[in-house]
N, C-alpha and C positions, 0 to 999 in steps of 0.2 A: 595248229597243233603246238605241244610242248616238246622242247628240246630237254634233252636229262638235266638241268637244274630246274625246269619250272619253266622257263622265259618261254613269253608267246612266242613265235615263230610264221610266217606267212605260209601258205600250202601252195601248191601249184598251179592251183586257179587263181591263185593272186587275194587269196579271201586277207581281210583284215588284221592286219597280224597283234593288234592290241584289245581285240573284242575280249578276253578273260579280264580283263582289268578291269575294277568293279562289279565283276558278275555279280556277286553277291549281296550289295549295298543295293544293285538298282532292283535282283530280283524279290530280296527283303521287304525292299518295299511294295513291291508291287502284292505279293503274299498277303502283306499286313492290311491291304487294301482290298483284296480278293473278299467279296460277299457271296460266293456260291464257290460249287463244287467245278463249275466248269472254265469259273473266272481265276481260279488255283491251276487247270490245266494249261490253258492257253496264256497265262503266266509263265508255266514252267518253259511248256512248249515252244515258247516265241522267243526266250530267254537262254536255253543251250542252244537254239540252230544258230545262234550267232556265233558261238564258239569255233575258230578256223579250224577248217577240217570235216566241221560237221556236217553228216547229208541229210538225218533222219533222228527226230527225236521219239518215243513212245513214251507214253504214261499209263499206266496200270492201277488199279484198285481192287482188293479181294473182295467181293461180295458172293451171295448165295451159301452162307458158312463155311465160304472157302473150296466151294465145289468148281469159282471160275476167276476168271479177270473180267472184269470193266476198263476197257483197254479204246483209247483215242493218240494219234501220232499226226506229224508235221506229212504235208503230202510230199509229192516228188521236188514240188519247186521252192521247198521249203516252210510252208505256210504253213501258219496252222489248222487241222482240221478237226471240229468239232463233233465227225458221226462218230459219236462212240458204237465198238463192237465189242464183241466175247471173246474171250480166249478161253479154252476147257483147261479145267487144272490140270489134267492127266496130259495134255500137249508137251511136250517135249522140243521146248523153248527157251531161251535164258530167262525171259520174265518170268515162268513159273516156276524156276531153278532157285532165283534170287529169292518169290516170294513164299517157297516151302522150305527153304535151307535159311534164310536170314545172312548170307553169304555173298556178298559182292561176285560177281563173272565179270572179268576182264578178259582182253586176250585180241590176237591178228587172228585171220582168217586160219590160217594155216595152223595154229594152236589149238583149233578148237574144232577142226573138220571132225576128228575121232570123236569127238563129243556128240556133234550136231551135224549125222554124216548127208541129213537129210536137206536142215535147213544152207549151211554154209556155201553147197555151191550154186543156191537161188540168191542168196547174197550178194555171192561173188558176181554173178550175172549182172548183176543191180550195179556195179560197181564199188561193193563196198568192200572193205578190206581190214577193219577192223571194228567191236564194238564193245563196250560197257555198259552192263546190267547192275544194277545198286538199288540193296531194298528202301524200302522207305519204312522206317524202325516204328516197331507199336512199341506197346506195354506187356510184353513178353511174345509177340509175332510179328511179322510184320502185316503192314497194312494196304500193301504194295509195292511197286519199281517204277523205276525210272531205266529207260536203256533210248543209250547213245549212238549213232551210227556212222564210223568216220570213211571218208572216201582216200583214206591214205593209211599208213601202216601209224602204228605209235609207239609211243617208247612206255607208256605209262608210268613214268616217274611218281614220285611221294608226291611233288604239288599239285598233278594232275588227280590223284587218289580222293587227295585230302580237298579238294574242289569240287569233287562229283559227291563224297559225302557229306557235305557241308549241305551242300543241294538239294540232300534225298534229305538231308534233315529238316530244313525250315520247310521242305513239304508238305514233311508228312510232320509239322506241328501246326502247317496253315489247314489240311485238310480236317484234325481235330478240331482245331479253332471253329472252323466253318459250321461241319457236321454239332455242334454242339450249341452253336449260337442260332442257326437256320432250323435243325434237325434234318430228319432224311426219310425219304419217299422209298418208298417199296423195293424200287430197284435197284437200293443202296444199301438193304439189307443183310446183315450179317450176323451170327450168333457170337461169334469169336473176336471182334474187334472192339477193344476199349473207349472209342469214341462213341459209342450208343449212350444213349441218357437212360436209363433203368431197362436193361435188356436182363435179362434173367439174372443172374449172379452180381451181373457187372454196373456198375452206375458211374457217370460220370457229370460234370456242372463246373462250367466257367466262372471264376470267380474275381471279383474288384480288385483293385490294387489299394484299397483303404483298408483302414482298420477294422473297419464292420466284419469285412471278410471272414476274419475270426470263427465269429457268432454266427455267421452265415453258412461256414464250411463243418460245426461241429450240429448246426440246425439237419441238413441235410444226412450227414454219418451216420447222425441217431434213427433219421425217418428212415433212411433203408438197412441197416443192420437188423431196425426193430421188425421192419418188413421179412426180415432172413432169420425172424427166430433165434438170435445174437441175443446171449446173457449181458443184465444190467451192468455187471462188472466188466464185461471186455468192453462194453459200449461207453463208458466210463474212462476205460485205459484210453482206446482207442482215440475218443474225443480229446485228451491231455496231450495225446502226441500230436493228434492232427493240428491243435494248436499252434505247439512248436514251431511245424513243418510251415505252415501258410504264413505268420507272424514273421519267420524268418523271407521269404518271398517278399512279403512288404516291404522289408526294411532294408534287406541287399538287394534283389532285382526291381525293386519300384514299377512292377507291370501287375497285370493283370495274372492270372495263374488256373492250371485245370487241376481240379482233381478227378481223381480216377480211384474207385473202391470196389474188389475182389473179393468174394469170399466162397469158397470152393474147399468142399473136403476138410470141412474145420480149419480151414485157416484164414488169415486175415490179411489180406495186402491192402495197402493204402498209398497209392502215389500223388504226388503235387508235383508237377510242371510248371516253371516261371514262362512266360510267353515272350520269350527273343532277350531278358534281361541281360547284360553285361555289367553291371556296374558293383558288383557283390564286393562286400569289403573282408581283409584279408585280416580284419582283427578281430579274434576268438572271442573280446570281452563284448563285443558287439551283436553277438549274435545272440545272447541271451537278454535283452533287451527285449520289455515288451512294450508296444507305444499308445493301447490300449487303456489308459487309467479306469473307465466305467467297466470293463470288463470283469465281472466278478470269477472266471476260472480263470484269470492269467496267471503266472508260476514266476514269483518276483526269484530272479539271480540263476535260477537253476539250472535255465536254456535248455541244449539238445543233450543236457547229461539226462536227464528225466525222461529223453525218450530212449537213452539207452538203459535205463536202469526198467522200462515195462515192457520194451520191445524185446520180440525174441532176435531178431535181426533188423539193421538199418542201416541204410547211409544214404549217399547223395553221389553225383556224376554230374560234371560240369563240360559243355561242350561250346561249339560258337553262337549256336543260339538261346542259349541260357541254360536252366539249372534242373535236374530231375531228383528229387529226395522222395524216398520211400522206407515205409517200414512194415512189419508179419508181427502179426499177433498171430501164433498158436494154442486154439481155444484149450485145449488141453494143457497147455504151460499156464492161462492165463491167471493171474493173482490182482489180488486187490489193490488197488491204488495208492501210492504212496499220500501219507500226511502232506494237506496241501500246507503250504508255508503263507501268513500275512493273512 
């Protein structure tokens, strides 16, 4: 467990008091290596039961349009075990807490009994004594949880927090990763999660970390905007900004990147995802830089003022495993495209 700064600490069974250190680099990697959906589980799984303290990890995923859980966890002895089962959404659980609310559940036994008058003292029974539930973030839902199971009380300090979320993050961008490069079987099905590849509204497509990228991410915008009945003009706007957004991925994350394209109630969300980048540079004149010269719609100097000046709202959020920029076109705001320059 952690002590209130953060520092590992050994638990009373003597478990390893330095297992946190590197969680993240080893289970990173292992994520980025993950070619299925259950090679991401048993990644995750295998990965927190080492953290001292811990007795039981679960994994969760919403499928059925969010009517349940797809839910696999570590057994008694720690291991990992691969039968996935169901959890119904309407259960009255912290994993369906976390994946209806988008709200972290922390907490001792003893905090949470008036919560969970049912499940806590099957818990307690079990020997456990405190747990952490943490969504795994979509593109405006989550896409699941992760919950922790400790056999001792805990303090959950900041670095304990900012550890489990880190966690639930490069998860839940390995399991987009996955779902978008493998695709997904039936019983992976969901209406509501932005990793589907053209599910009704929503489309999404893994994209290079080269320059092509560009031309490859405004090729696809158009084919399903135009599939949505999207005016030439917003399809127009749209393509100038999604330029911006990917161009910039290129040239400060140096990875691979997802997009993810919304269109619901007239309006127009557009996200790009860098896949684990870090290395984004901190100078403004750099980001309007395009590295593209064959590119005939590149926008020489003007960078992401031009996607503020068509977008109705935008910006970007930067976390530990890289970078999420997104922007709304509102069909009803939308206007014609500014004079390209060059």
């Amino acid at each position: 467990m952690l002590d209130d700064v953060g520092t590992p600490t050994s638990d009373a069974s003597g478990g390893d008091p330095h297992a946190p250190l590197g969680h993240l680099s080893r289970l990173g990697f292992a994520l980025r290596n993950a070619s299925d959906i259950d090679e991401v589980a048993r990644s995750v799984l295998a990965d927190l039961i080492t953290l001292p303290g811990v007795s039981r990890v679960g994994f969760a995923l919403v499928e059925g349009a969010g009517r349940r859980l797809r839910y696999v966890a570590t057994d008694a002895q720690g291991r990992p075990d691969l039968s996935w089962s169901h959890i119904d959404a309407y259960d009255d659980v912290p994993l369906t807490t976390v994946a209806r609310t988008g709200e972290p559940l922390i907490g001792n036994l003893d905090e949470l009994e008036a919560r969970y008058a049912d499940l806590v003292p099957r818990l307690r029974g079990e020997g456990i004594r405190g747990l952490a539930a943490w969504p795994l973030p979509g593109f405006g839902s989550p896409i699941g949880g992760l919950i922790v199971l400790f056999d001792a009380e805990q303090a959950f300090a900041e670095p304990q927090r900012r550890l489990l979320e880190a966690t639930a993050r490069r998860t839940a961008d390995a399991v987009r990763r996955v779902r978008i490069i493998t695709g997904r079987g039936p019983e992976d099905a969901t209406a509501d999660d932005p990793a589907l590849i053209g599910q009704g509204d929503r489309a999404s497509v893994l994209l290079e970390g080269d320059p092509r990228a560009a031309s490859a991410s405004r090729r696809f915008l158009r084919e399903w905007l135009e599939e949505w009945g999207v005016d030439d003009d917003t399809v127009d706007n749209a393509q100038l900004c999604l330029s911006e957004l990917v161009t910039n991925a290129i040239i400060h994350a140096r990875t691979s990147s997802e997009l993810t394209v919304h269109f619901e109630h007239r309006v127009l969300t557009v996200v790009v995802r860098d896949l684990g980048g870090s290395n984004r540079s901190n100078d403004p004149a750099s980001m309007t830089q395009m590295p593209d010269a064959d590119d005939p719609m590149r926008v020489f100097g003007r960078g992401l003022t031009l996607v503020d000046a068509i977008a109705d709202r935008w910006g970007s959020e930067q976390d530990a495993s890289g970078t999420t920029a997104w922007f709304v076109i509102e069909l009803e705001h939308a206007e014609d495209p500014p004079a390209r320059v060059g």
